[in-house]
C-alpha positions in Angstrom: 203.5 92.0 90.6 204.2 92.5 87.1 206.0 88.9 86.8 203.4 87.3 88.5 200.9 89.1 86.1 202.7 87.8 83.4 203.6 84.3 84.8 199.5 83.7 85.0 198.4 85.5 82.0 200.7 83.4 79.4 199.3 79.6 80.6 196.0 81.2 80.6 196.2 82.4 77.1 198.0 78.8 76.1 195.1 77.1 77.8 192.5 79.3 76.1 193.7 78.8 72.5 193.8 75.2 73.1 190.9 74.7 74.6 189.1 76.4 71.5 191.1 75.0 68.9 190.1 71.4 70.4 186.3 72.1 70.6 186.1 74.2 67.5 187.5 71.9 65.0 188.4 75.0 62.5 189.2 77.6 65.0 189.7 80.1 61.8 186.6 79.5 60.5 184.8 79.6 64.1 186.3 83.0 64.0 185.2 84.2 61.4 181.6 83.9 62.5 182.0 86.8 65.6 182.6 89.1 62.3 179.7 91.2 61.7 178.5 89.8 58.4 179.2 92.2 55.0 182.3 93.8 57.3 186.0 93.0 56.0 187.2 92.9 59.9 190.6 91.3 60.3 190.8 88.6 62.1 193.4 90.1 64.3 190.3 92.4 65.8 188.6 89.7 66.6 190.8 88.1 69.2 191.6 91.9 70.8 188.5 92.8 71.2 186.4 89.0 71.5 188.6 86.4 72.5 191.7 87.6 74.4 190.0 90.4 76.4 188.1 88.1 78.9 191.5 86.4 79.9 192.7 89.4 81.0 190.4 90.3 83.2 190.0 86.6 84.7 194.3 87.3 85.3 193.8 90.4 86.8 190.4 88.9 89.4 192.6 86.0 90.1 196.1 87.6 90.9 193.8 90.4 92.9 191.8 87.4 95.0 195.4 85.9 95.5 197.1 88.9 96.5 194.2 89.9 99.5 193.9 86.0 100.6 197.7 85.5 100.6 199.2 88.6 100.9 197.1 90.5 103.3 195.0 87.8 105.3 197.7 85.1 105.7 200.7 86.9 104.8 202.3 84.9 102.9 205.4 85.8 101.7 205.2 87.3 98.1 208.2 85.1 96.6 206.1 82.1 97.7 202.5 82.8 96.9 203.6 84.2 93.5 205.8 81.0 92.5 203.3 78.6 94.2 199.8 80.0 92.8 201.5 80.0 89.1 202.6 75.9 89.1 199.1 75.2 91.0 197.5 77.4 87.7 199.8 75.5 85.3 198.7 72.2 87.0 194.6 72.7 87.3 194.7 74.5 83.7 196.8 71.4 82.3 194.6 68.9 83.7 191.5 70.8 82.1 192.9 71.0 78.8 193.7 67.2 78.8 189.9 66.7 79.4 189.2 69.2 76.6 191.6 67.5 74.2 189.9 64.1 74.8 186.0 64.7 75.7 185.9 68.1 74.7 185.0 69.5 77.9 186.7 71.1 81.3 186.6 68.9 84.2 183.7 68.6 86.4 183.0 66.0 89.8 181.6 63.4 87.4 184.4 63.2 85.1 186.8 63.9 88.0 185.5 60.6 89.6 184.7 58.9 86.3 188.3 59.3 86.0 189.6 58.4 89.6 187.6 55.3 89.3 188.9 54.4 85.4 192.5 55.0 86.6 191.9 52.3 89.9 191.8 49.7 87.4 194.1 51.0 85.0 197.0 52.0 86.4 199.1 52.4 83.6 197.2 55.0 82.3 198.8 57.3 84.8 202.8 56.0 84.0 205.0 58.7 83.7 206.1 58.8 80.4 209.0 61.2 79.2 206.6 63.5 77.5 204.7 63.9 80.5 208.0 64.2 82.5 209.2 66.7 80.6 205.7 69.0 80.5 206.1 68.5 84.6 209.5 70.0 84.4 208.3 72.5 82.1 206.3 73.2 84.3 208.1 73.9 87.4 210.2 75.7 85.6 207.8 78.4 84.5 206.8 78.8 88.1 209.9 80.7 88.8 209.0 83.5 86.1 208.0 86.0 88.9 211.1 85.3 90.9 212.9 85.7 87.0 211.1 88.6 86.2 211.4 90.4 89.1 215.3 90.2 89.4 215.8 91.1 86.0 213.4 94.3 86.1 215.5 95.1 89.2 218.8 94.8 86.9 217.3 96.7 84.2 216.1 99.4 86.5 219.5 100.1 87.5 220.9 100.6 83.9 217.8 102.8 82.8 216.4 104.5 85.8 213.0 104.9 84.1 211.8 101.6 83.8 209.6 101.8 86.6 207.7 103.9 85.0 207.2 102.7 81.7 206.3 99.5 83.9 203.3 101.4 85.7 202.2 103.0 82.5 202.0 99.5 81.1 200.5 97.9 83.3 197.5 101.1 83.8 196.7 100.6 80.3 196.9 96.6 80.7 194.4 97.1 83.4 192.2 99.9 81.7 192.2 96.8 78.5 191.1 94.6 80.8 188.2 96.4 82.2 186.9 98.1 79.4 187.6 95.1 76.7 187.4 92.4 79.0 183.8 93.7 80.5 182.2 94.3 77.2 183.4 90.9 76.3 182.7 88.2 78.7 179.2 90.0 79.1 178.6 90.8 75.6 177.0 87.2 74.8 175.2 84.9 77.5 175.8 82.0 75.4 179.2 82.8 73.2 181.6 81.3 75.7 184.4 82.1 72.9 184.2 85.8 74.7 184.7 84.5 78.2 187.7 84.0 80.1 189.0 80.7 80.2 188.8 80.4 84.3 185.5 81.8 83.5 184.5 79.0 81.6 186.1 76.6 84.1 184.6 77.4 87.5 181.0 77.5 84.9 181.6 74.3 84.0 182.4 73.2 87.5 179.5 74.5 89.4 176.9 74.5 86.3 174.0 72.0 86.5 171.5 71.6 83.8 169.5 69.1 86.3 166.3 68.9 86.9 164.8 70.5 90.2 161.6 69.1 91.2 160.8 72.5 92.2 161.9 74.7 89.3 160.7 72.8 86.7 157.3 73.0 85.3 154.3 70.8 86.9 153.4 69.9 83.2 151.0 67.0 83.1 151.4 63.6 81.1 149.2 64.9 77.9 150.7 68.6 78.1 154.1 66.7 78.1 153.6 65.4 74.9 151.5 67.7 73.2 154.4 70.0 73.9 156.7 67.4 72.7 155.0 66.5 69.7 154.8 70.6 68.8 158.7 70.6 69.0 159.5 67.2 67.2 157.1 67.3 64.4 157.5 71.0 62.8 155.0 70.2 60.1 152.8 68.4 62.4 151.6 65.0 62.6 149.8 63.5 59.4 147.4 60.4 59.4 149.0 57.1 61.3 150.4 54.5 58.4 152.7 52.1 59.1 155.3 50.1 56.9 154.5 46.8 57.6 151.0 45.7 59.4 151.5 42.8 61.7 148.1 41.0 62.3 147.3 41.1 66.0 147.1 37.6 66.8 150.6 37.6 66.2 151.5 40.8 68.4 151.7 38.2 71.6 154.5 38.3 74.6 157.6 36.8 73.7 161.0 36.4 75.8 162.6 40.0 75.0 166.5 40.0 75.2 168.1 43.3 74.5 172.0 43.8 73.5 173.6 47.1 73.8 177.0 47.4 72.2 179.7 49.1 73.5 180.8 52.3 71.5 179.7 50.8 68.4 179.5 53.5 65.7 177.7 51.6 62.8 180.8 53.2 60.6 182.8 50.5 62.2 179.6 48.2 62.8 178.0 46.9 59.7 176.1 44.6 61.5 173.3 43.8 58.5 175.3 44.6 55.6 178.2 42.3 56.1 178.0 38.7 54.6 181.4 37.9 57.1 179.1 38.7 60.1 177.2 35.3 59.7 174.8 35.4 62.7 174.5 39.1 62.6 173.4 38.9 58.8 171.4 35.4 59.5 169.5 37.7 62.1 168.9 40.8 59.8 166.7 38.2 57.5 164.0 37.9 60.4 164.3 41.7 61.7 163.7 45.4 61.5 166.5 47.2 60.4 168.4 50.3 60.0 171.1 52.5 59.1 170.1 55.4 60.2 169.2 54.8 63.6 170.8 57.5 66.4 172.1 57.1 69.9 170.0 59.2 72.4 173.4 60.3 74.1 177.0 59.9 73.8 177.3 58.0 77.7 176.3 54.6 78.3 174.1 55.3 81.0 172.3 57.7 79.2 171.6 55.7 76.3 170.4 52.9 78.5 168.2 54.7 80.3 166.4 56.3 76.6 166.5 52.9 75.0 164.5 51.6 78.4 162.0 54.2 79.2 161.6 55.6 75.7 162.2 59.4 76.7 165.7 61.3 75.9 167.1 61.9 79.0 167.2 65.2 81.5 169.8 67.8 80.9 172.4 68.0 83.5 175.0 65.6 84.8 176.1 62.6 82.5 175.8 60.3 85.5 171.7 59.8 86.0 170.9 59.7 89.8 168.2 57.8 91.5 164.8 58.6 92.1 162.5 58.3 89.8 159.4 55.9 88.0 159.3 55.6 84.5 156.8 53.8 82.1 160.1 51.9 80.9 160.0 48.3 79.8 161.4 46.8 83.2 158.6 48.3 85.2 156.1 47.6 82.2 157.1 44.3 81.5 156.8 42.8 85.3 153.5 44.2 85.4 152.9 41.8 82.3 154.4 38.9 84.4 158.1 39.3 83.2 161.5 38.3 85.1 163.6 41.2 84.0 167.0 41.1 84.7 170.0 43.6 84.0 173.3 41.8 83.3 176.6 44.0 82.6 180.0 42.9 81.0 182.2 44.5 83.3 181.9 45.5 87.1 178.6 47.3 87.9 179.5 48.9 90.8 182.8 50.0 89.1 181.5 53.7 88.8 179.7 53.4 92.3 176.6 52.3 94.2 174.6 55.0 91.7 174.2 53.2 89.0 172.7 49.7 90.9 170.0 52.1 92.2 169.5 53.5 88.7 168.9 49.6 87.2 166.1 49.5 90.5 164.8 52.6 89.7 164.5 51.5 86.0 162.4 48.3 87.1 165.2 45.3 87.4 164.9 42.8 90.0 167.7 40.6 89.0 170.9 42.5 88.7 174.0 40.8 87.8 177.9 41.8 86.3 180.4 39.6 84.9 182.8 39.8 87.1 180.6 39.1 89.7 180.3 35.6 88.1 183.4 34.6 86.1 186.1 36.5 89.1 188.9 39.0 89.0 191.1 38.5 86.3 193.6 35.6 86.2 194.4 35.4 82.4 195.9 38.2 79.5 193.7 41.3 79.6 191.7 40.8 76.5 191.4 37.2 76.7 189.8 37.8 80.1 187.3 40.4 78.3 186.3 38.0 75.7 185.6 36.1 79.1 183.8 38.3 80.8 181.7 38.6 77.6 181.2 35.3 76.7 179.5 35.0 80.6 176.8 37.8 80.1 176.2 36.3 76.9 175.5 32.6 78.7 174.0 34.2 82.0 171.5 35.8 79.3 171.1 32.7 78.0 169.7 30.8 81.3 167.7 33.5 82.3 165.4 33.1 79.2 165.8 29.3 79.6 165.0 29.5 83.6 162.2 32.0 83.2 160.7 29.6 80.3 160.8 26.6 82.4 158.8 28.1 85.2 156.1 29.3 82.3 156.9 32.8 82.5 159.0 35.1 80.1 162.1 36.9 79.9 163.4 40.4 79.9 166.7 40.5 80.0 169.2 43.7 79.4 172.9 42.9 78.7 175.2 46.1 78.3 178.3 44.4 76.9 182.2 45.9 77.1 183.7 44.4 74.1 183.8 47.4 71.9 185.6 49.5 74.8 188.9 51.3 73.9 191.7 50.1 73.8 190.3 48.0 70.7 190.3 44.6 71.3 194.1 43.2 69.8 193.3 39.6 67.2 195.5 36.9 68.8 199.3 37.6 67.4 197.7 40.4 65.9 199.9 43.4 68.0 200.3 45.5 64.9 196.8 45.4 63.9 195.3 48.6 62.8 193.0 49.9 64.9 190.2 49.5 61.9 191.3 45.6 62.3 191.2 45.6 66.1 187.3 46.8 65.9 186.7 44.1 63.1 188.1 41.7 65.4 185.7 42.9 68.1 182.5 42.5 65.7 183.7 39.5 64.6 184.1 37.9 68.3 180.5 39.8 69.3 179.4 37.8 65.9 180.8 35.1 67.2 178.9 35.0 70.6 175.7 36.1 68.9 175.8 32.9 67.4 176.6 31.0 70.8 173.1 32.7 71.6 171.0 32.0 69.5 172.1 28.0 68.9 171.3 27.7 72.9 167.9 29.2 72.5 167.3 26.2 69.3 168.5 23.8 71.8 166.0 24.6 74.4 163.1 25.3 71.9 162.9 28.8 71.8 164.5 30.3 69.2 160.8 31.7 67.6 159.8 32.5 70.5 162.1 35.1 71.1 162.1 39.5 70.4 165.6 40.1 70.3 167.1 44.3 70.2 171.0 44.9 68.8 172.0 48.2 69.3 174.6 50.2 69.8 175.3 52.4 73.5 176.6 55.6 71.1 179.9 56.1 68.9 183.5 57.5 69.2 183.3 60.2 72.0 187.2 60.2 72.8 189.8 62.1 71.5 192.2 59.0 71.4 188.8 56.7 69.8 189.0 59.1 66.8 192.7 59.4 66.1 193.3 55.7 66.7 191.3 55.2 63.4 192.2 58.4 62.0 188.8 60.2 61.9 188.5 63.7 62.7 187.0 64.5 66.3 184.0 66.1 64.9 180.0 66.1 66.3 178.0 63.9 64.2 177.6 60.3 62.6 180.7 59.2 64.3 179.4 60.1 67.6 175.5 58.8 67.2 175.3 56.7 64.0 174.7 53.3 65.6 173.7 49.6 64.3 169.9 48.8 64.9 168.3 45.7 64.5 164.9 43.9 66.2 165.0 40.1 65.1 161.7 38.5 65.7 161.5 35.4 63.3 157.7 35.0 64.5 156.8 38.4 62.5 159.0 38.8 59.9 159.5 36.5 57.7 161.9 39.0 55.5 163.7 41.5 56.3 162.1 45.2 56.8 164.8 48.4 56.3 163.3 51.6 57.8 163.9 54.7 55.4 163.7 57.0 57.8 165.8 58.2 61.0 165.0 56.5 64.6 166.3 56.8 68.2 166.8 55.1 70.8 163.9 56.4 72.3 161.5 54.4 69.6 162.8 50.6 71.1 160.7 50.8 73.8 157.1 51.8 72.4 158.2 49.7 69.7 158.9 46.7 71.9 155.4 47.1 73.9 153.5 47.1 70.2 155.7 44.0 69.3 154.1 42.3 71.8 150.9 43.9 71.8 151.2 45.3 75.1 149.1 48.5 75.8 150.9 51.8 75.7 147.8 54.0 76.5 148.4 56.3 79.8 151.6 56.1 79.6 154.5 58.6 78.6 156.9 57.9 76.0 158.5 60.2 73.5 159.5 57.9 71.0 156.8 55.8 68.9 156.5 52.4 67.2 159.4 52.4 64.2 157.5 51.2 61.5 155.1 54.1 62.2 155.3 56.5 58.4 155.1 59.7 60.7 159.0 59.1 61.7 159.9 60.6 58.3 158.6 64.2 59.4 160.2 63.9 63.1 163.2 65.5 64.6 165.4 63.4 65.7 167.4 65.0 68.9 170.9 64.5 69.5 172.1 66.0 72.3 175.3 66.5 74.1 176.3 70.1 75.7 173.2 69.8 77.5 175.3 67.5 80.0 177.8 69.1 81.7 181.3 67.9 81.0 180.3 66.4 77.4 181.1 67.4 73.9 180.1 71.1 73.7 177.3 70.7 70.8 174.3 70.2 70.7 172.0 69.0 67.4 169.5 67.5 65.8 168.4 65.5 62.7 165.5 66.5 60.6 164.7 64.8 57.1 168.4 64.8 55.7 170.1 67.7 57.7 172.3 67.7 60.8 171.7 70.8 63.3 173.9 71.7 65.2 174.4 74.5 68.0 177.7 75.3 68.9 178.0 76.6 72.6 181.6 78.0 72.2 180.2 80.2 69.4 176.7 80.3 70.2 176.3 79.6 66.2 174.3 76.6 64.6 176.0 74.7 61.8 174.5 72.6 59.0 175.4 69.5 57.1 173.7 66.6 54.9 173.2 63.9 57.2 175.3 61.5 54.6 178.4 64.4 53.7 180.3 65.2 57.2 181.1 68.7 55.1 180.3 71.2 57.3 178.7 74.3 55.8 176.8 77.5 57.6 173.4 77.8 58.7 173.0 80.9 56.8 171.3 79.8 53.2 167.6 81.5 52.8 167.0 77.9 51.0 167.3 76.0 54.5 164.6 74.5 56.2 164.7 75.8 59.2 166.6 79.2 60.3 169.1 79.3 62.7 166.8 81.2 65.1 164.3 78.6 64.3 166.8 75.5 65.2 168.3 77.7 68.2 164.5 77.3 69.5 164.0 73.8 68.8 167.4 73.1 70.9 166.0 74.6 73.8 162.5 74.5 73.3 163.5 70.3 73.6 165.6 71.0 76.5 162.9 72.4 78.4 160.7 69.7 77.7 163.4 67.1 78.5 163.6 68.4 82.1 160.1 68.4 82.6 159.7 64.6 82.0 162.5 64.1 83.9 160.7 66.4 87.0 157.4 64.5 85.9 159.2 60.7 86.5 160.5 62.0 89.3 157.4 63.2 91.0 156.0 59.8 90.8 158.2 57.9 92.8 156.7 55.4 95.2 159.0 53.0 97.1 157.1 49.7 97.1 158.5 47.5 100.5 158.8 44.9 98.4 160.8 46.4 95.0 164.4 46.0 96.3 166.5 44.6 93.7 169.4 41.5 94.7 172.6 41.0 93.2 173.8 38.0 92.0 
């Protein structure tokens, strides 16, 4: 029992280490905050009696709940269930620290299927490699340590006959560790998960759900929702409305609206406006709102989407939205105004399931169409045939403005392009590229297409009349995305940061650069005053960009609120990055321009960390409640099925 003790304790405390070192950054100076401040406790004392403590205990449940189920109900012989339940622990807590070490995050369905489905079409992510050879023999190797141990405790006991007893005595005060250290540890702190045991954390984060419950959450109304959410996002509260630019309303009139989102597109790598080599992106940025400080809503595609199209951040829970639900969001606005809308996507859209076609319903498209869907399966070099794909969304865009225009109506269309998807897109003869390269390659060729777009709407006529959003999905996420361009995997600009433009050569004749922070949540209010549609009764959280008020707002950027994701979750607020750290159940601080990170523990600061802890989940709260209140309002019209193309 001993061996097999030991044989599951060791992984365990491998898998533990790793899994904070990957999600602390600094795992030292993570540390050094479960020290009582003005105390000189070693460091040492902090992993006896916070870190380690919990894993013991988890060992001791789990070789306890193998023992009974194996042992005693099934009788399994010992050799066997000892040997077998150790390479089945090294396997599950290998595969959970691979997901850590890339998302930052154990394992859950989603990403379990997100992953199944990834690997259908990418096979070769899955090749066995020598390293991963050689971790699977490692592997089975260290599944015979109880069958080692045992035989050489027997060996030893016959050379010194009192072995077996320093073995109990051992393992007594092992257990007495466990219970008294490992208790007062993994219950010490609701929200440190540093102090839990790492299958503690695990089976959390497997049967955890942040989502909203129709029933749970509160029945808040449409004006308490925002009153609420205003209290939250505006700490000094709202001044007098002033905006940067007044456009006359005669000019506010419905145009053919055409947004773009980018794929992984952190503006880092993206300078969209500020780059003279980008020639249609910069032509563009003459005739537009712009801005270099505008922030992804989530770091998931689908996420973002859904913020950028209903104008709310979306509800804690499961990165993969599920249908059900009526928003105020500009597909279901929009055809209400006499709009086609139509969703095109740059890939597969039922490569992640049927979900996410009911989701693009549910968000108010009746045309719903995917590249491969039109161009076929692949029948030329991988990137050539994504360049492909893209240039196809980009035309089927194209002729939905032009078909809707020729019938007297207008346009919404939604393209969610694939370009910017690691692996980076390789230049042609370009196979030692830098990464950096690669995604300047992939701007270039977007740049490229951009200008494709915009030459077809001059040829048809309709290039002024014509509201067209560039944005970016979200940033790095990956643990591969950031060391392929040799960034840090850190929570912050590199994750949210995203390119933002709205070109509209009807109203603006020059250029307008918003000084402030914005959100994804702010394209669609801002798209409805752009075209002087009505907004009143209806539920948004963001607000018109050019609206003064922005400056004082917090802008929320969330990400441990969805299980599976990066384990952080923040916010921006004038020029400072919050940011609450789950592992630690700390709040960190930076300038939103320096990625130094220093401690939220300055009497100076702004806001306190009690203060931003409240915020965080103060928002959360909110978040679900909008969410519940969408959902609540769901009526299936017989005549709102969407077709697919």
């Amino acid at each position: 029992m001993a061996g097999w003790y030991i044989a599951l304790l060791v992984p365990t405390l491998v898998f533990k280490y790793m899994y904070l070192a990957a999600v602390s950054g600094n795992l030292r100076t993570q540390l050094t905050l479960l020290a009582a401040p003005g105390t000189n406790l070693p460091i040492w004392w902090v992993h006896v009696r916070d870190i380690v403590p919990a894993d013991f205990l988890d060992v001791f449940c789990l070789l306890a709940g193998l023992w009974l189920a194996g042992r005693v109900a099934l009788r399994i012989p010992l050799f066997i269930l000892a040997c077998a339940s150790v390479l089945a622990i090294v396997l599950l807590g290998g595969a959970h620290v691979i997901a850590i070490r890339e998302v930052g995050a154990p394992l859950t369905l989603d990403t379990v299927r997100i992953t199944r489905d990834w690997i259908a079409d990418h096979p070769t992510l899955i090749e066995l490699r020598p390293r991963r050879l050689a971790w699977l023999v490692a592997g089975l190797a260290w599944a015979a340590i109880p069958a080692l141990f045992t035989a050489a405790c027997r060996r030893l006991e016959r050379r010194l006959p009192r072995l077996s007893a320093a073995i109990a005595i051992t393992s007594a005060l092992v257990l007495a560790y466990s219970l008294v250290f490992g208790a007062a540890a993994a219950f010490a702190s609701r929200g440190a998960v540093i102090r839990r045991g790492f299958w503690t954390s695990i089976v959390s984060a497997a049967l955890s759900s942040d989502a909203t419950n129709a029933i749970s959450a509160s029945s808040s109304s449409h004006s308490d929702l925002l009153a609420r959410y205003e209290q939250i996002a505006f700490p000094l509260g709202k001044a007098a409305q002033s905006y940067l630019v007044d456009i006359p309303s005669p000019h506010r009139v419905p145009r053919h609206v055409v947004i773009f989102t980018l794929e992984t597109a952190p503006l880092k790598y993206y300078p969209l406006v500020d780059d003279p080599e980008l020639a249609a992106f910069h032509a563009m940025s003459s005739h537009a709102v712009v801005s270099s400080e505008h922030y992804a809503s989530a770091p998931t595609t689908n996420l973002a989407i859904y913020s950028l199209l209903t104008g709310t951040y979306p509800p804690p829970g499961s990165p993969s939205l599920r249908a059900g639900f009526k928003t105020d969001g500009l597909g279901d606005v929009l055809s209400e105004h006499g709009y086609e809308t139509s969703f095109i996507e740059s890939y597969d859209v039922r490569w992640n399931g049927p979900q996410d076609e009911r989701l693009l319903h549910d968000l108010g498209f009746a045309t719903i169409r995917d590249a491969i869907q039109m161009a076929g399966r692949r029948q030329a070099e991988w990137d050539a045939y994504r360049i492909a794909l893209e240039t196809r969304s980009f035309d089927a865009a194209l002729e939905q403005v032009v078909t809707a225009s020729r019938r007297g109506r207008k346009a919404f269309v939604c393209v969610e392009t694939n370009l910017g998807h690691f692996d980076w897109l390789r230049p042609s003869g370009g196979d030692g590229a830098s990464a950096a390269a690669r995604i300047a390659y992939t701007v270039k060729t977007l740049d490229t297409l951009f200008d494709r777009f915009l030459r077809g709407l001059a040829k048809n006529g309709l290039a002024d009349d014509v509201l067209i959003v560039v944005t970016g999905d979200h940033g790095l996420r990956f643990k591969m995305e950031f060391e392929s361009v040799s960034e840090e995997m850190t929570y912050g600009n590199l994750v949210f940061n995203v390119p933002f433009l709205v070109y509209c050569p009807a109203l603006f004749p020059s250029q307008v650069r918003l000084p402030f922070p914005t959100t994804h949540v702010d394209i669609a209010p801002t798209v409805l005053d752009f075209l002087g549609i009505p907004r009143e009764g209806r539920l948004y959280l963001g607000s018109n960009m050019l609206d003064r008020r922005l400056a004082d707002r917090i802008v929320f950027l969330p990400s441990a609120s969805f299980t599976g994701l990066y384990p952080a979750d923040g916010f921006r607020w004038k020029d400072r990055l919050y940011s609450l750290h789950r592992i630690v159940d700390r709040v960190t601080i930076r300038d939103a321009h320096v990625e130094a990170v220093s401690l939220a523990a300055g009497p100076d600061l702004p806001l306190s960390e009690p203060e931003a802890k409240r915020i965080v989940w103060a928002a959360k709260a909110v978040f679900e409640d909008t969410a519940s209140y969408f959902r609540r309002r769901v009526r299936q019209a017989p005549d709102a099925s969407a077709f697919r193309q």
